[in-house]
C-alpha positions in Angstrom: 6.6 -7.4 -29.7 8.1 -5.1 -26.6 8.3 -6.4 -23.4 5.6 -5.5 -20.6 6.0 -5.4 -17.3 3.2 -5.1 -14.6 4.1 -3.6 -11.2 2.5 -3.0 -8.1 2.6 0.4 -5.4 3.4 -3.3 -2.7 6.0 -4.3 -5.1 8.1 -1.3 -5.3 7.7 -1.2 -1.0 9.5 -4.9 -1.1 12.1 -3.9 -3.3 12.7 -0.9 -1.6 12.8 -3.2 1.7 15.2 -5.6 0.3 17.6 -2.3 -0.9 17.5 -1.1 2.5 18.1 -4.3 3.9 15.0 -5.2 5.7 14.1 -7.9 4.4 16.8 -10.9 2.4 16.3 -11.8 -1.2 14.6 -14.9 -0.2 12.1 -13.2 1.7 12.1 -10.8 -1.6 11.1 -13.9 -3.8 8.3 -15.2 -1.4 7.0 -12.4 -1.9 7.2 -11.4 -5.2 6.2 -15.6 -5.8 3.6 -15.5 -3.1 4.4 -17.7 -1.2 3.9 -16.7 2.0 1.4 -17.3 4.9 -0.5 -13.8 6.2 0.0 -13.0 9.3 -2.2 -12.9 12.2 -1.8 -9.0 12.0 -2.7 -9.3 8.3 -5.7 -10.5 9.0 -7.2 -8.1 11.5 -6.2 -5.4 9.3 -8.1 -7.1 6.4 -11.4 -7.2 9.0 -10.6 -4.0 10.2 -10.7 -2.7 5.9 -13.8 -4.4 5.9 -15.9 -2.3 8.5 -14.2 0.7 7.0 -15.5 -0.2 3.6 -19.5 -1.4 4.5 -19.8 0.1 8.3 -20.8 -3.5 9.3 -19.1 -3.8 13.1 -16.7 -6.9 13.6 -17.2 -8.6 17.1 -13.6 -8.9 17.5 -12.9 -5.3 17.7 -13.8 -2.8 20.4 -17.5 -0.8 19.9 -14.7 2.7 19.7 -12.8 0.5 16.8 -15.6 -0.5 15.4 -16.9 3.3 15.4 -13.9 4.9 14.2 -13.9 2.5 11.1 -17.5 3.4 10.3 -16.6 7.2 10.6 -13.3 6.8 8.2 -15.1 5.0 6.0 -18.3 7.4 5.7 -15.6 10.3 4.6 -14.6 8.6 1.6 -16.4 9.5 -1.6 -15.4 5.8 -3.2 -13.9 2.7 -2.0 -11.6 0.6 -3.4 -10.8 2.5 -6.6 -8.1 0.9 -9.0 -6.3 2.4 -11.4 -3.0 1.8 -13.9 -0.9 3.9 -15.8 1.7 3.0 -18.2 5.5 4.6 -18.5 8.5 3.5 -21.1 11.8 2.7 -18.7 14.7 1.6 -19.6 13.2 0.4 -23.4 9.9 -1.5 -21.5 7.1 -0.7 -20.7 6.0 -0.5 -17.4 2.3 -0.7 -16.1 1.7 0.6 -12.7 -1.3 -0.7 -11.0 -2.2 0.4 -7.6 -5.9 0.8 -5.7 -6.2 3.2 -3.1 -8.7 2.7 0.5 -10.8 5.5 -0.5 -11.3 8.8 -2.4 -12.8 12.3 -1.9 -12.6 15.0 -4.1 -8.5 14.8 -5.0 -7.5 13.3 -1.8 -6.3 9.5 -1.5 -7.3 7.7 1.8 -4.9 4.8 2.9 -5.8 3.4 6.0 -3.2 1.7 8.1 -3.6 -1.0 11.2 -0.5 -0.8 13.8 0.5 -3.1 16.3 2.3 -0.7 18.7 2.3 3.3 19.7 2.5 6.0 16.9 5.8 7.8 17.3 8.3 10.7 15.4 9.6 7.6 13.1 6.0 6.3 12.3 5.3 9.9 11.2 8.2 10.0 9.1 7.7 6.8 7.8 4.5 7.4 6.0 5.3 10.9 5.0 8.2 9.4 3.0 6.2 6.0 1.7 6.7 4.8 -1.7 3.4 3.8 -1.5 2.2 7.1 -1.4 4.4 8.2 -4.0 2.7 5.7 -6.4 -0.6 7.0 -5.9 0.4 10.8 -6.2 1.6 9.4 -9.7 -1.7 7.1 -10.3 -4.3 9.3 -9.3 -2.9 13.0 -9.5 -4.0 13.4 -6.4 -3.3 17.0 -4.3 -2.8 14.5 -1.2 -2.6 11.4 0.6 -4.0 11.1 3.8 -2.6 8.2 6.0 -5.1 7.2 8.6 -2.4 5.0 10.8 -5.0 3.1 13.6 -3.3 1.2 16.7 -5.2 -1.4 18.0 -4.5 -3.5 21.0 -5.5 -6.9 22.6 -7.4 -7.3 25.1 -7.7 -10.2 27.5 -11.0 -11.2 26.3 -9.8 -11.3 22.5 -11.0 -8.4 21.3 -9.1 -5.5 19.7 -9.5 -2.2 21.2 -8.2 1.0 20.0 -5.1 2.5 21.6 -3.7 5.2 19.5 -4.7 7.1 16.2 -3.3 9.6 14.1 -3.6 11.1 10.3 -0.9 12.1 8.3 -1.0 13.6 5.3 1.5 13.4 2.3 2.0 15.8 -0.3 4.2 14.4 -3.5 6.3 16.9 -5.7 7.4 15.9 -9.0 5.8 12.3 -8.0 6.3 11.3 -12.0 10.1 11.7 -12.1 10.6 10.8 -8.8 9.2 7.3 -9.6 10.5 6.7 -13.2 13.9 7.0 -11.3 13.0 4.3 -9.0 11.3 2.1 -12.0 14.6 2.7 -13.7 16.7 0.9 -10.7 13.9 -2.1 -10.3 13.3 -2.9 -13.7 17.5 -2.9 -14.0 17.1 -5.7 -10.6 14.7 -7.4 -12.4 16.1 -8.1 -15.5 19.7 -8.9 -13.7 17.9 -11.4 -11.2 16.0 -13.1 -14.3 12.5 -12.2 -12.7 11.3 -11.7 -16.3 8.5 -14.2 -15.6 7.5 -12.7 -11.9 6.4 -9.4 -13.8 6.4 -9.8 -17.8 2.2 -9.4 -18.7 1.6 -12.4 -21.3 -2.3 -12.1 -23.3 -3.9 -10.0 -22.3 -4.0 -7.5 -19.6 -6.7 -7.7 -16.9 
């Protein structure tokens, strides 16, 4: 029976990190093992997604936060929508798995919760994410639209908008683009015995 692999869009981002030396292997392995502790960041963006997703305001955000995540999250058509896709690489094959903010029409919505100003490198950043790669291959979309939100705290606790910006991605030849980096991680994970990190075993959920 051939060997399966599932992979996520967050996945791909770590190895990528771990390539370009921003993160060490160990930090690599927590991940990919999880077994690490959100951080305090994490979880206001997680609260944040939620007013996004069901327009309910959050007490520990600002009444302009709490709008604009009620305004970004009446634009989307769907929330939450997963999807997978299957390629062969290197002899596997590899099921990509990814589930995007929102939808409307052909156009991806990935929100995105910052800690500090949106600058020139910010910008680039997203227009050259993997992540966004992965969902121009998993939902043939026409675009990905980054809404990147900076929130600050304030001295009663609460987090108040500082800085907001979209940017939007457009992916060319997202399919080959990606099989070449699938090629390079599946080649990691088989050297670094990770077989049991990714391999699907029964059946797939």
């Amino acid at each position: 029976m051939a060997i399966a692999f599932k992979v996520s869009p967050t996945q791909l981002v770590n190895y990528q990190d771990y390539m370009s030396d921003s993160i060490s292997y160990e930090e690599l392995i927590r991940r990919y093992r999880g077994d690490f502790i959100p951080s305090i960041y994490m979880e206001v963006g997680t609260k944040f997604h939620k007013v996004v997703e069901t327009s309910i305001p959050n007490d520990i955000f600002s009444e302009e936060a709490n709008e604009l995540a009620k305004k970004t999250g009446e634009r989307f058509s769907f929330h939450e929508l997963k999807v997978r896709k299957t390629m062969e690489v290197r002899g596997f094959t590899v099921v990509l798995s990814g589930m995007c903010d929102g939808m409307t029409g052909d156009v991806i919505h990935e929100v995105k919760t910052r800690y500090s100003y949106i600058n020139y490198d910010i910008v680039s950043k997203y227009q050259k994410s993997l992540q966004g790669l992965c969902y121009s291959y998993l939902f043939d979309c026409s675009q990905v639209v980054y809404h990147i939100v900076c929130l600050k705290k304030s001295k009663d606790g609460t987090y108040t908008l500082s800085d907001y910006a979209e940017v939007d991605v457009n992916n060319n030849d997202a399919e080959a683009r990606l099989r070449t980096i699938l090629n390079g991680f599946i080649e990691f994970v088989i050297c670094n015995n990770l077989n049991d990190v990714f391999e699907i075993k029964g059946v797939l959920k």
